[in-house]
C-alpha positions in Angstrom: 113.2 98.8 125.0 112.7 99.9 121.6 109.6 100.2 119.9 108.9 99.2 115.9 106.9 100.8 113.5 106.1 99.5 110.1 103.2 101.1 107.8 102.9 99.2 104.4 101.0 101.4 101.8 99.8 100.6 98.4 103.2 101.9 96.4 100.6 103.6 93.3 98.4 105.1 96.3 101.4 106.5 98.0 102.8 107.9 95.1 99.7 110.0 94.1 99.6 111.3 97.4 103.3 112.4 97.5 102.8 114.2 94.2 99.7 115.9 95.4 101.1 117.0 98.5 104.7 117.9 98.0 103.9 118.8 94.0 107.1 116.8 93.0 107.7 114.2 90.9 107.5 111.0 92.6 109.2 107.1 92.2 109.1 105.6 95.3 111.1 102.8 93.2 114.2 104.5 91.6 117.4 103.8 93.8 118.8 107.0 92.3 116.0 109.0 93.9 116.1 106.7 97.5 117.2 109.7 99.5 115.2 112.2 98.3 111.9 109.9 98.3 113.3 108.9 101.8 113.0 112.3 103.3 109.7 113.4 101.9 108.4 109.5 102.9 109.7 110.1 106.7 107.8 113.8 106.2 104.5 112.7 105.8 104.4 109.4 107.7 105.7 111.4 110.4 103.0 114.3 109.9 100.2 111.5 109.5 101.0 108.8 112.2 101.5 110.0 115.7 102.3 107.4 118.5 101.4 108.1 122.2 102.7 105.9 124.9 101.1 106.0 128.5 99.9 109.5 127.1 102.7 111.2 126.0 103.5 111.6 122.4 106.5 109.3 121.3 109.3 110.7 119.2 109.9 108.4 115.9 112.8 107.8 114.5 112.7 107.1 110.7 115.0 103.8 109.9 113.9 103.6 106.1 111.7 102.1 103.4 111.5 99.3 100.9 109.3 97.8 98.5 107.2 94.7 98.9 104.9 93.3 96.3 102.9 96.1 95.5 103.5 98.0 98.6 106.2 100.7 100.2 107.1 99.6 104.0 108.2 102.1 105.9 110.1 101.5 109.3 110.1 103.8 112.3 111.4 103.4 115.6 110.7 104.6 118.9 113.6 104.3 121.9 114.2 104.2 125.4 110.4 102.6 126.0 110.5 101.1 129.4 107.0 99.2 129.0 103.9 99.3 126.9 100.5 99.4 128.6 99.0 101.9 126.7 99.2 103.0 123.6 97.6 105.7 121.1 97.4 106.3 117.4 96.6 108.7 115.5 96.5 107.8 111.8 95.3 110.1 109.0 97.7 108.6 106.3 96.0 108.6 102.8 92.6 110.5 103.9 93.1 113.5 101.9 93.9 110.9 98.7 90.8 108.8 99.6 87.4 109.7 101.0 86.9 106.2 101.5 90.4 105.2 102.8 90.4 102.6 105.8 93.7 101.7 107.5 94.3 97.9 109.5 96.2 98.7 112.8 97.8 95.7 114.4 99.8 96.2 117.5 101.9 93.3 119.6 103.1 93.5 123.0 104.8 90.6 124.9 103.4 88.7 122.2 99.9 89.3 122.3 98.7 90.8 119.1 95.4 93.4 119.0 94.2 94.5 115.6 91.7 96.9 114.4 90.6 99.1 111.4 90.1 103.0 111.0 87.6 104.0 108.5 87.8 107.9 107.0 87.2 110.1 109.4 87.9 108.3 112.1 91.8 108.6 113.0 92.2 107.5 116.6 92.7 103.9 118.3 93.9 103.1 121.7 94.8 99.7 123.3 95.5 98.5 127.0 97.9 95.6 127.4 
């Protein structure tokens, strides 16, 4: 009933991007600045990455964000989802950092996994399960 969201982004490209929009200094990696990177981190995944389920827009819920390797995971969560047939994405994250910016989209329902890639400009994907 609950729907996850994860969106791993190179930490370095991240940062640059977070600087250049919110015109802050930005370390995604300091535990003393966790809650302020938190908020601006759920601000522009949330303003980048828009979920649609059976056409209507879903409403994410931001759970947090951690380092792995040389990437920043960020969770999101979606509730009350009765069943997943169809879903739509919109996903923009990183184009204004990089004209040449592609993003992998992988999506699994009742265990069957569908993948594709978005290449700048392109910023939807839809799947049927």
């Amino acid at each position: 009933k609950t729907l996850e969201i994860s969106c791993r982004i190179f930490t370095d490209d991240f940062e640059r991007t977070l600087r250049k929009t919110y015109n802050k200094n930005i370390d995604l990696l300091s535990a003393r600045e966790k809650e302020s990177m938190s908020i601006l981190v759920n601000d522009y995944i949330t303003r980048h990455l828009k979920i649609s389920l059976e056409g209507k827009t879903a409403s994410m819920h931001f759970i947090g964000y951690e380092q792995a390797e040389e990437a920043i995971i960020s969770y999101f969560e979606v509730d009350k989802v009765v069943a997943v047939k169809n879903i739509s994405i919109i996903n923009d994250v990183l184009y204004g950092y990089k004209k040449e910016q592609m993003s992998f989209i992988h999506v699994t329902v009742d265990g069957k996994r569908k993948s594709s890639k978005l290449n700048n400009p392109d910023e939807k994907i839809s799947f049927e399960f």
